[in-house]
C-alpha positions as CSV (number, residue, x, y, z in Angstrom):
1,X,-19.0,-17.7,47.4
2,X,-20.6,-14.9,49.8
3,X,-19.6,-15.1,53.3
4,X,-21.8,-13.5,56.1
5,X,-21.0,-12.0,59.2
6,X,-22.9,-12.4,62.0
7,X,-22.8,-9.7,65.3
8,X,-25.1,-8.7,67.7
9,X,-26.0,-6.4,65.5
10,X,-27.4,-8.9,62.9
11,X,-26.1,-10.9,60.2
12,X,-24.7,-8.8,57.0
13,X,-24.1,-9.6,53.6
14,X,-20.5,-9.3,51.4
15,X,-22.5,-6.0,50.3
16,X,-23.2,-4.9,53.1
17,X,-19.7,-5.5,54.6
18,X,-18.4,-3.3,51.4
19,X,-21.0,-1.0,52.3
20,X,-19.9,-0.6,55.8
21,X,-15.8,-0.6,54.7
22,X,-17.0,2.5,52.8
23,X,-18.5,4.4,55.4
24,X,-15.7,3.4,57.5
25,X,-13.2,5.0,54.8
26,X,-15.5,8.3,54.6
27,X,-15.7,8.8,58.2
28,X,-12.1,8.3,58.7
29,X,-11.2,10.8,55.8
30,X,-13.8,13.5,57.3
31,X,-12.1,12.6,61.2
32,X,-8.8,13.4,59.4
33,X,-9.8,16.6,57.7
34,X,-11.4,17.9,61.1
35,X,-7.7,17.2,62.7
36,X,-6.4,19.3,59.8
37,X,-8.6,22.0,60.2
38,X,-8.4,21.8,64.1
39,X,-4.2,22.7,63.6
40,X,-5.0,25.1,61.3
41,X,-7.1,26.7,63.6
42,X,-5.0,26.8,66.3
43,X,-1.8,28.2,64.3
44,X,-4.3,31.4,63.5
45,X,-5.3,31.8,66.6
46,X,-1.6,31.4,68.6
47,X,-0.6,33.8,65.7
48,X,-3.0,36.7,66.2
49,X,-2.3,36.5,69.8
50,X,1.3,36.6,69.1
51,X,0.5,39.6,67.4
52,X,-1.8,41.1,69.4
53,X,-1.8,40.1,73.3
54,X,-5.6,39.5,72.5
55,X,-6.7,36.7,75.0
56,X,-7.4,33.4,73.2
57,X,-10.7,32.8,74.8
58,X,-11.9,36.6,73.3
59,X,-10.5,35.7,70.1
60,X,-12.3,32.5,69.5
61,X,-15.9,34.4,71.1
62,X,-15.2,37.1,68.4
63,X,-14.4,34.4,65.7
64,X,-17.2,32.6,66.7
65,X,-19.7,35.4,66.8
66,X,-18.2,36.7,63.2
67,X,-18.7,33.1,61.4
68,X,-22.6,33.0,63.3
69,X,-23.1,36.9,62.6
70,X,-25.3,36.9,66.2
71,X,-23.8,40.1,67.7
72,X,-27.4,41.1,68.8
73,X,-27.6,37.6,70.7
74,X,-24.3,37.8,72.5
75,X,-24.9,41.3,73.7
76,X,-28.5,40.1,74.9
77,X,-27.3,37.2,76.7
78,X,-24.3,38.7,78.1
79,X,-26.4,41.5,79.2
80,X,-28.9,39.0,80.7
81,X,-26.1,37.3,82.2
82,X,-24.9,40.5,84.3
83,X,-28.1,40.8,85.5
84,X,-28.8,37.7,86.8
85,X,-25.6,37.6,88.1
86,X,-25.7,40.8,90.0
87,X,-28.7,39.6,91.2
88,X,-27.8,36.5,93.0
89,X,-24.4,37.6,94.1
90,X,-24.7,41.2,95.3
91,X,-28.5,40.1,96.8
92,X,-27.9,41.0,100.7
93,X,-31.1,39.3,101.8
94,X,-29.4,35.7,102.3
């Protein structure tokens, strides 16, 4: 006997339904893998501050820029950054 399900997001099949369970199973394992990763993450970083009195913020912009290897495109927008900045703030016309 199949049995259907019927949502507002149209009717599916015992297939589908399996189909769907599955997905459901996947997503969750990846969600719970991310959490993992997440802790892990966090015991590196509270370690090498520990260690080093390095501010977390810096830590993660220098992990960050080490896993995207864009050195060149930090620099660039930080420098554009300063500019800009400079150039509002310290303007003395307004």
């Amino acid at each position: 006997m199949s049995n259907t399900i019927v949502s507002t997001f149209g009717t599916f099949t015992d297939q589908e339904i399996t189909k769907l369970k599955k997905s459901l199973r996947e997503m969750s394992d990846v969600f719970s893998m991310q959490e993992a990763q997440r802790e892990t993450l966090k015991a590196i970083l509270d370690d090498a501050y520990d260690e080093l009195k390095i501010p977390k913020k810096i830590l993660r912009k220098l992990a960050k820029t080490y896993h995207k290897r864009n050195f060149s495109e930090v620099s660039i927008e930080n420098e554009e950054f300063e500019l800009l900045y400079t150039g509002v703030v310290d303007n003395k016309t307004q």
